[in-house]
KEKOLPA-352983 format. One record per residue: residue in three letters; x, y, z of N, C-alpha, C in turn. Coordinates in steps of 0.02 Angstrom, whole numbers, plus 50000, padded with zeros to 5 digits. Atoms other than C-alpha are relative to their C-alpha. Layout:
AlaXYZXYZXYZ...
***
This chain:
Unk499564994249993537385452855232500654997850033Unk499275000849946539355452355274500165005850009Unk499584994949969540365463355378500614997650014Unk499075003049993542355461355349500175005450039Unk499634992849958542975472655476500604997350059Unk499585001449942544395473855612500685000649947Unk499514998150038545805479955476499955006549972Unk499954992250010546365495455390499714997849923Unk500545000350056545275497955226500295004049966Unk499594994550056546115504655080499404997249949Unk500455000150043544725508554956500075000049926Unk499814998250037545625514754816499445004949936Unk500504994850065544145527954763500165005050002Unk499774993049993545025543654778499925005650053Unk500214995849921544235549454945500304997650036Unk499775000849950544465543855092500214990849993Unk499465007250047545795528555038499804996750045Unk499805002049933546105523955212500075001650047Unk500585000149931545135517355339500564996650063Unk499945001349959546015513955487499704994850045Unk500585003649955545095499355599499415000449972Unk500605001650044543945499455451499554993950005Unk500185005650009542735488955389499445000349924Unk500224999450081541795484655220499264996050018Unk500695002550001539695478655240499974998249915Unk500325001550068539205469455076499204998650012Unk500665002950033537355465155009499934998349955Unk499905003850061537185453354907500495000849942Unk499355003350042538365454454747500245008749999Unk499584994249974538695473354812500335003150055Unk499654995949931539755484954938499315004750009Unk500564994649972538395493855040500055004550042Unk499814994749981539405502855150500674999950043Unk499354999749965541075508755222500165003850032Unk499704995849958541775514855355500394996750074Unk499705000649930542265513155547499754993950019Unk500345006649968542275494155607499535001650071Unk500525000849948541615497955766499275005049981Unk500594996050018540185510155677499474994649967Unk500335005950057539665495855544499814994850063Unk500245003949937539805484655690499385000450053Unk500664999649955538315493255785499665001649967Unk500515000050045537495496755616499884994449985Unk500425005750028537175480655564500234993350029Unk499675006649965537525467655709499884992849967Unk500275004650037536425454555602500534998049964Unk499425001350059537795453355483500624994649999Unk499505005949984538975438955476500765001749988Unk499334998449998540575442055510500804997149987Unk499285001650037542475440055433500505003350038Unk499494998149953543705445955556500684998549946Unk499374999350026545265453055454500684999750029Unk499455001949954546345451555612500525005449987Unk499544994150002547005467755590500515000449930Unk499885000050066547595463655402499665006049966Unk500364996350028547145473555274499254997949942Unk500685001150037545355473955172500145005749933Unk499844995150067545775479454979499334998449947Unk500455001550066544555478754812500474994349980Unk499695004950044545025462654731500535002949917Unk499304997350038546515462854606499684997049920Unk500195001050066546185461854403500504997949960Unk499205002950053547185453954267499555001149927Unk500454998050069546785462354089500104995049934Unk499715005650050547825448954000500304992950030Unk499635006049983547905430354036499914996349958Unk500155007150026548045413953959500044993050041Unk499945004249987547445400754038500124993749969Unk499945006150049547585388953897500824996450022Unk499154999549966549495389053976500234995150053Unk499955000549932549145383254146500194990250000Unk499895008350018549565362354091500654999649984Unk499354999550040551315369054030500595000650065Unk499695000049930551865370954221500594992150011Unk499805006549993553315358554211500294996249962Unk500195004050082553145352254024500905003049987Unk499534999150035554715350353947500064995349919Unk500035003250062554605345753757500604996849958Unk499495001650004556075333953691500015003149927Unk500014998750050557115343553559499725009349982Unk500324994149988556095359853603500475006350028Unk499504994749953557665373953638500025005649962Unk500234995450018556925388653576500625008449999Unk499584994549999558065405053509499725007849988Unk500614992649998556675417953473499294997650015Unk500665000749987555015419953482499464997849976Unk500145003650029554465412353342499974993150007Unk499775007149963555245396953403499624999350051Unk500235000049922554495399053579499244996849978Unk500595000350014552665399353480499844993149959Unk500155007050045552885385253350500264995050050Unk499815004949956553995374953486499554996650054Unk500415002349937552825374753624499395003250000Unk500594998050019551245385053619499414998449944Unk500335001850057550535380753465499884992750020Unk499945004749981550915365353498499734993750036Unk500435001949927550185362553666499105002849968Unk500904998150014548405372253613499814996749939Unk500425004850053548185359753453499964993650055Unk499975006349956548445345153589499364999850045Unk500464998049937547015353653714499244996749977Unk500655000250010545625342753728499345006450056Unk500514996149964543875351153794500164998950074Unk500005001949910544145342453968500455004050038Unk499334996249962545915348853984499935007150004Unk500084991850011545265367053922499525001250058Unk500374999549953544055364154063500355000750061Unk499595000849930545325359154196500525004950005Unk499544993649998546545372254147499565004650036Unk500174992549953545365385554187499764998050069Unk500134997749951544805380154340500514998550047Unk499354999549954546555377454409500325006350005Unk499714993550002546895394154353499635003950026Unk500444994849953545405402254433500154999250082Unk499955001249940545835392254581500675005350036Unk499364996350007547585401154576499835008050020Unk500054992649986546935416954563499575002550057Unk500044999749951545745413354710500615003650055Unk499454997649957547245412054806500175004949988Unk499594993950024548005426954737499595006349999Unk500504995249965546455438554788499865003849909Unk500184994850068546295441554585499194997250001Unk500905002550024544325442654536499555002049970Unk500174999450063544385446754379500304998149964Unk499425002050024545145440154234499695001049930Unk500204999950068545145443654054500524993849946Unk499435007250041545805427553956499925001749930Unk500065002050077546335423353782500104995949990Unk500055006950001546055408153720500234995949946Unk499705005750028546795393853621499874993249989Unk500045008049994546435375953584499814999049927Unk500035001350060546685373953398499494993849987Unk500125007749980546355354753421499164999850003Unk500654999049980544585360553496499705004450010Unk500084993250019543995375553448499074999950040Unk500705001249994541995372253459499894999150088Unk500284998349925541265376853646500545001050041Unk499674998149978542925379453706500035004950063Unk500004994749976542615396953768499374999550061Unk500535000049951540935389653859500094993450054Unk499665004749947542015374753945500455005550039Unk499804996049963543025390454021499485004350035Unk500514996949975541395399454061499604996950048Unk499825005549945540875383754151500225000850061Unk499755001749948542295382054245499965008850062Unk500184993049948542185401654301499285001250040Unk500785000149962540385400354349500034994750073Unk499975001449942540805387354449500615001650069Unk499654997149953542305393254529499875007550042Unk500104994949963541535409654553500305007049984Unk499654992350016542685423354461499675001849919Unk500464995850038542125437454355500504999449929Unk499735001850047542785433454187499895000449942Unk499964995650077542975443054010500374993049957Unk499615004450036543405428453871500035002649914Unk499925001950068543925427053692500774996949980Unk499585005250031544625415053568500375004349961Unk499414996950035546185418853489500114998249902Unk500145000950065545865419153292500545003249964Unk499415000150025547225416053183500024995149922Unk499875003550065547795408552989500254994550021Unk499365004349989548975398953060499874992249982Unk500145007150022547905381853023499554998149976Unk500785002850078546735385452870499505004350022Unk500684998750011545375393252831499484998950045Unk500305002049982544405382352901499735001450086Unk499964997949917544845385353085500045007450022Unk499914991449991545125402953057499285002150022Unk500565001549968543205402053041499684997250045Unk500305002849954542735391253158500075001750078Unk499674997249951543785403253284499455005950017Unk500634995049985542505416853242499474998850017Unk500485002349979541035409053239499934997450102Unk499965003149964541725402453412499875005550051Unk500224994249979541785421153476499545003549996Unk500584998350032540275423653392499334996450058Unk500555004049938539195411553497500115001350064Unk499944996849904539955416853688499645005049993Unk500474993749974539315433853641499604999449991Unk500745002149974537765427353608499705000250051Unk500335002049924537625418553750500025005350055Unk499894996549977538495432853845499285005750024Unk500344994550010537235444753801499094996650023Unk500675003949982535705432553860500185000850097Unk499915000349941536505430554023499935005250062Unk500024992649946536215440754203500264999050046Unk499395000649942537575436154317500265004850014Unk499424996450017538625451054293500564998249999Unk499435002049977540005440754292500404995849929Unk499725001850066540205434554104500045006749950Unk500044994250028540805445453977500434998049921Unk499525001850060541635442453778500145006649952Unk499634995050053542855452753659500044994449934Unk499735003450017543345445953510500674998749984Unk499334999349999545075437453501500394999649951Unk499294998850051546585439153392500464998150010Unk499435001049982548215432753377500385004950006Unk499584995150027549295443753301500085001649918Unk499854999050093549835451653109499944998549979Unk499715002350056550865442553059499504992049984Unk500565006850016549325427153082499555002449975Unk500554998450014548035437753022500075003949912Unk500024996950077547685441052809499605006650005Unk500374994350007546895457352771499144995850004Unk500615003050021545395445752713499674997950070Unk500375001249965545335438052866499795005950049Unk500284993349956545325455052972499485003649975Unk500245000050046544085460052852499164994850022Unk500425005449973542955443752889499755001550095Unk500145001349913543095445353084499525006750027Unk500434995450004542485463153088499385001849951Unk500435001450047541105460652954499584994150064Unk500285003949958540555445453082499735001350081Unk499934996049922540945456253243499195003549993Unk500644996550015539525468653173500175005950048Unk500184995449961539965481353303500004997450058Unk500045004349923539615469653454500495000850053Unk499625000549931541085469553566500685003649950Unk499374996550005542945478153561500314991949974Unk499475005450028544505465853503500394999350061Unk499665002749936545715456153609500744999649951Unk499625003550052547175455553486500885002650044Unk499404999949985549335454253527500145006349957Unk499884994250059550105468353451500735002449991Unk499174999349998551945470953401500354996450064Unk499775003849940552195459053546501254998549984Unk499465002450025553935454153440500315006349944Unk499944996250071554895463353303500004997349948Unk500225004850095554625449453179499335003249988Unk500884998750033552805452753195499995008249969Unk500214992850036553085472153151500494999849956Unk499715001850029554435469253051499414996749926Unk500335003550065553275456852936499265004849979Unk500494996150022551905470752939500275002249938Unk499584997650052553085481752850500254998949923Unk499625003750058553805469852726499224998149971Unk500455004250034551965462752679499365007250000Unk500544996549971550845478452724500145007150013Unk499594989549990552215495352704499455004950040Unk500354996449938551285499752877500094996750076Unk500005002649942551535497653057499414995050009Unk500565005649971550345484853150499605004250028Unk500634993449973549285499053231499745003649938Unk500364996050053549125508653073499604996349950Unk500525005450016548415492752988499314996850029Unk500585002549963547365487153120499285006950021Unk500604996950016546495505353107499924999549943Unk500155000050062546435505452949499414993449992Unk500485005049994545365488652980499364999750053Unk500574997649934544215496453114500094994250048Unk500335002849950544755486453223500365002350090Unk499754995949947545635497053356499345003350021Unk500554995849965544425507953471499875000950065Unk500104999349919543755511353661499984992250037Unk500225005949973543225494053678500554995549985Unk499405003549996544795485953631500604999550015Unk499324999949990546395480153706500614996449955Unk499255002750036548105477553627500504998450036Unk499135003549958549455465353722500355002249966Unk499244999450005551095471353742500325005549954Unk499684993450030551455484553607500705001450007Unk499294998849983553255482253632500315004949923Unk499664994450061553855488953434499455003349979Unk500404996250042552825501953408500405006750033Unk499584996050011553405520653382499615005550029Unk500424992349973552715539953441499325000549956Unk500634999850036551605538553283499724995450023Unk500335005650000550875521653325499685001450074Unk500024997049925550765528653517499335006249998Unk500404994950015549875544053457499174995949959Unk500755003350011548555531053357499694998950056Unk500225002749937548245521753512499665006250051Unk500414995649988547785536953586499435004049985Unk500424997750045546725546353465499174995950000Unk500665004849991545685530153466499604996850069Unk500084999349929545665529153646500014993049989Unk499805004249983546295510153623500294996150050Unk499815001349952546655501653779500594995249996Unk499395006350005548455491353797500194999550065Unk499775003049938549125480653929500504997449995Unk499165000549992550825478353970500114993250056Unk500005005349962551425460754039500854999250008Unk499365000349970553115462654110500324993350004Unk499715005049988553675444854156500114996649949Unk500085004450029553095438654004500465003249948Unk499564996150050554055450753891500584998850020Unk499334998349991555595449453986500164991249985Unk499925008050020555295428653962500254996949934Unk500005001050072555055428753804500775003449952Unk499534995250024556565441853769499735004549921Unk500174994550053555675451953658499905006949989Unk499864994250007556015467253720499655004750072Unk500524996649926555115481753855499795005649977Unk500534996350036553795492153784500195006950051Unk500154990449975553815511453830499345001450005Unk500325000349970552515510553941499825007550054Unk500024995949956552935522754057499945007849939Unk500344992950065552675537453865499524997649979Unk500834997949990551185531153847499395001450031Unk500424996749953550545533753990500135006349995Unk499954995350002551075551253980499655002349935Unk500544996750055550305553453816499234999950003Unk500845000849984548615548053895499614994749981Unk500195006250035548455529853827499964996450072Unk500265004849942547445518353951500504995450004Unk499355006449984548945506254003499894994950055Unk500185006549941548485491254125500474996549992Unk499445005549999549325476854181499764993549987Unk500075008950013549555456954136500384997350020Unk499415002749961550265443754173500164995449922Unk499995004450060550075433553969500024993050044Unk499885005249971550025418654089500344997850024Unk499315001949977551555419254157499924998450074Unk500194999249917550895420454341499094999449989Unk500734997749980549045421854422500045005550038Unk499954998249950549855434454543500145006849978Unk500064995950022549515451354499500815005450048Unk499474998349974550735458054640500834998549984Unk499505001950036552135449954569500225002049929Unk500034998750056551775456054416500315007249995Unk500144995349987551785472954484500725003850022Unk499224999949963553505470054579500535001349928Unk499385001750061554475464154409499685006449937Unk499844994650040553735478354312500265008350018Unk499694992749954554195493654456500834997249960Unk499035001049980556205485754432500225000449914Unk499864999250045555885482954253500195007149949Unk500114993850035555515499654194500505006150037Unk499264995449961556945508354329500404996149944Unk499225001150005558395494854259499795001449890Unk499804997950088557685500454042500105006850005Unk499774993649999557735518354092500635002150041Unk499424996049986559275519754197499835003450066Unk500264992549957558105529954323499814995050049Unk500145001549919558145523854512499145000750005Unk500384996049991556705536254528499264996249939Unk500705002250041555545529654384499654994450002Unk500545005349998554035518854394499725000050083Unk500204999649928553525524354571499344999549995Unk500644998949986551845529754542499584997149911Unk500565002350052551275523454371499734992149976Unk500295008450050551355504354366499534999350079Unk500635000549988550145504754524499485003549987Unk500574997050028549165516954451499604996649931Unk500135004750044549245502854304499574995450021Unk500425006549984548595488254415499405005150023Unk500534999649958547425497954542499655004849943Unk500384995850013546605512354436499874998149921Unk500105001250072546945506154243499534993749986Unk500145009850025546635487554242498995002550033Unk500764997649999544945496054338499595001349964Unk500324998150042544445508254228499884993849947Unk500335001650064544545495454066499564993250018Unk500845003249950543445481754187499345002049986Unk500714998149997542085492654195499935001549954Unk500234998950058542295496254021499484993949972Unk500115007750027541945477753990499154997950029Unk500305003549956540755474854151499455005849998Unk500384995249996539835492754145499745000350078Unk500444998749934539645491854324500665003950060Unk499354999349968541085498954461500404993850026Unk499995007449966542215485254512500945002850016Unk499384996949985543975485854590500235004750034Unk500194995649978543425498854700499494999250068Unk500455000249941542895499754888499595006250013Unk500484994349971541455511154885499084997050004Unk500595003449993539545510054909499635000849937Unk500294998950088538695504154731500464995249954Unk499295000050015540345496454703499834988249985Unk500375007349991540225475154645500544997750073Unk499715001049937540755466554803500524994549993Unk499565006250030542365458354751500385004250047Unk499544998249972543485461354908500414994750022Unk499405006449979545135452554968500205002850083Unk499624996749920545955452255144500554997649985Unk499075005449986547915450455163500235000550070Unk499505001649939548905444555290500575003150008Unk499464993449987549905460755321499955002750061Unk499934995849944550595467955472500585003749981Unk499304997450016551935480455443500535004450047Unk499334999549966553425483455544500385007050002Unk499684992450018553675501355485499415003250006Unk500744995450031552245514355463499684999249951Unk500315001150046551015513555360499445003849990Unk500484996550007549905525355293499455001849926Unk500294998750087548865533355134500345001249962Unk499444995950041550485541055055500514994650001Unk499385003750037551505524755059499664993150006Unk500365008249996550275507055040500324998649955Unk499835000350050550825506954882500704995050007Unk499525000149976552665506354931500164991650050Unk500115004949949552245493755082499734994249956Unk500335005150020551135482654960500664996949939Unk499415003350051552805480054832500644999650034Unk499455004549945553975476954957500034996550078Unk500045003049932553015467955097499704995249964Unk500475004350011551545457655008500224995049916Unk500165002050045551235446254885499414996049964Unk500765004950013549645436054811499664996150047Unk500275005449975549885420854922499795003250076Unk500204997249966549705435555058499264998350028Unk500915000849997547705434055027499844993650037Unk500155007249938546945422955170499145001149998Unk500574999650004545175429655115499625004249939Unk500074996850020544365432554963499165000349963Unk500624999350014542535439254911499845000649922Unk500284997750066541835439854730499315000049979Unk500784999950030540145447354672499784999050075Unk500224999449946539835447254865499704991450054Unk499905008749942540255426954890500714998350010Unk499215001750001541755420854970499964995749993Unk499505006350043542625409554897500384997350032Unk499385000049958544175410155008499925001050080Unk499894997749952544045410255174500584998450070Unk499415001349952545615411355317500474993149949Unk499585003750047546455402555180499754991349959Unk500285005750010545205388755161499585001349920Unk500544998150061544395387154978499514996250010Unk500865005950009542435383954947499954994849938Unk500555007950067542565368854819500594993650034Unk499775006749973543355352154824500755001849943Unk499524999150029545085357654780500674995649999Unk499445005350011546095341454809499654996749971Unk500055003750064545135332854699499935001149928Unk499994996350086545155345954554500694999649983Unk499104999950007547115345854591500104992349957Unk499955007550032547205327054552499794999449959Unk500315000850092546225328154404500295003049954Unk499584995150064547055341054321500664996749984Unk499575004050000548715331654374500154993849950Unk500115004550040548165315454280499815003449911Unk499904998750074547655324854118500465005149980Unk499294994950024549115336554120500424994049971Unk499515005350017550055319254099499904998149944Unk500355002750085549145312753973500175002849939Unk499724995250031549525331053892500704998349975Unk499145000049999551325328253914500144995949973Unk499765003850011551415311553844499735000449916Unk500194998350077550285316053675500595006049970Unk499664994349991551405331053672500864998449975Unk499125003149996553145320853684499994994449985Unk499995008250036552695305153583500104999449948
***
């Protein structure tokens, strides 16, 4: 049994948010109870204790869209590689890099990127995956590295034309076997969709094939009007948006999310709803890429589940959180807009479609609840209460804040110290990032 107490406890379950001189009791890979540090403190002295030092004690932070396949590109500069759209960006360097990815490196990526998100108090992560080059167990060298690092982790491979037939299949089949395994397993802590690129990579035949193979099994992971080439080439090849195709192919629904949605329209808005389709909006990566800034803030008003990402651009959900509050004031013009809906994106959305995935509560300090909590290193200089954390957490904190973090009811993190051997995973990854770089630029 732990007891994190001696900080203010923001729960984020709709009751009683915040705890004052709180404190959070876990059992085993759950929250067992919350309330008053010095109450918990004489309920369950046995309990081993985490002293928050008057920081705060939050539910661990979620990321609905990442790519770790990415995390080797930190640095990489490709000679000849000076990219003018987004097309460019994908054939120049992405593509590129994930035909190059051996198994080892798809191994060491993710657990540099779990390590990352350690730090960054995230402890959950839903990836999409890549490694043309090495398609075959791929998804169970990232499952691997999450088991051993310890975070709760939703995967699928990213299935695409782009290099035959051959691999197109061998992409499914590849999503095909995690959920196998998925579905054998009792961790609560593995979980598979299947993945998608985008459109303009996908034939009718093969969309067609993937849901025929899916059977029903799991929701989709697919990009979606990320660009306006990609809806653009719907149009011209498919006289239909990219949402109205992709129902039309069953493969929209409750259980699936759609990155980015940047060109899509009120009708395509109104599908996404209807089907109760879940999309996630990745701010940094859209504004990187220059492909535009999705109207995010009308579909949330129309009632479309909207979460946040980061597409790999970060591990740091707070950051993420920062550049889409400023983003969505400087496309509307409006000081005033994005106050209350892009944390209602990270803390309550990116939740809800978790437990869609995980079927259990998570992201959430209550009792029943999985025991994935973070501590940060916050003191704040102004007031601070239930009616402005929010406020305080996007213009005081950030990821590297987290000096303690719990998942499934083990820490991982503690006072800033991690539980594995993390200077010698650094150096390893180091040496085959190089290696990367030199197959890459030869």
């Amino acid at each position: 049994m732990l007891l994190v107490g001696n900080g203010t406890v923001i729960t984020r379950d709709g009751k009683n948010t915040y705890i004052k001189k709180g404190a959070v009791c876990i059992k085993d890979q759950f929250i067992y109870d919350v309330g008053s540090f010095e109450e918990l403190k004489q309920k369950y002295p046995e309990a081993q204790f985490i002293d928050a030092r008057g920081g705060l004690i939050m539910p661990g932070l979620i990321n609905t869209h990442h790519h770790i396949y990415s995390a080797f590109a930190r640095g990489l500069a490709i000679p000849g590689n000076h990219p003018a759209n987004f097309l460019e960006i994908l054939e120049g360097t992405w593509w590129k890099l994930d035909r190059k990815l051996t198994l080892k490196q798809v191994e060491l990526s993710a657990k540099v990127t779990y390590l990352d998100c350690i730090r960054n108090g995230v402890t959950t992560v839903f990836d999409h995956h890549a490694s043309f080059g090495n398609i075959e167990g791929s998804l169970f060298q990232i499952a691997e590295a999450a088991k051993e690092l310890g975070v709760r982790t939703c995967l699928a491979y990213e299935i695409s034309d782009r290099d035959g037939e051959d691999k197109m299949r061998a992409s499914v089949k590849e999503n095909i076997d995690f959920l196998e395994y998925c579905s054998k397993d009792t961790s609560d802590m593995l979980q598979g969709m299947i993945g998608m690129h985008a459109s303009f990579t996908l034939s009718d035949e093969t969309l067609n094939y993937c849901v025929e193979q899916n059977g029903g099994r799991a929701g989709f992971h697919i990009h979606v009007a990320e660009d306006s080439s990609d809806a653009a080439h719907c149009r011209e090849n498919y006289n239909s948006s990219i949402v109205e195709r992709l129902l039309k192919h069953n493969i929209l629904g409750s259980k699936t999310i759609a990155a980015h949605c940047v060109h899509i329209d009120d009708k395509d808005m109104e599908l996404l709803r209807e089907s109760q389709t879940m999309v996630v909006h990745n701010p940094e990566s859209n504004m990187g890429n220059a492909v535009g800034c999705p109207k995010v803030l009308t579909m949330l008003e129309k009632g479309i589940l909207v979460g946040l990402g980061t597409d790999g651009y970060t591990s740091d959900m707070l950051e993420s959180m920062k550049v889409a509050n400023i983003l969505h004031k400087h496309e509307s013009r409006n000081p005033s807009a994005a106050w209350g809906e892009i944390p209602t994106m990270l803390f309550q959305n990116n939740r809800n479609i978790a437990e869609q995935m995980f079927g259990q509560k998570l992201g959430v300090i209550e009792k029943g609840a999985y025991a994935d909590v973070i501590v940060m290193d916050y003191h704040p200089y102004t007031p601070m209460n239930e009616s402005n954390i929010n406020s305080h957490i996007l213009f005081g904190m950030n990821g590297k804040d987290t000096i303690t973090t719990i998942i499934n009811g083990k820490v991982l993190m503690k006072d800033r110290n991690i539980i594995c051997a993390e200077e010698e995973l650094l150096q390893l990854s180091s040496k085959e990032a190089e290696l990367l770089w030199k197959n890459l630029c030869n």
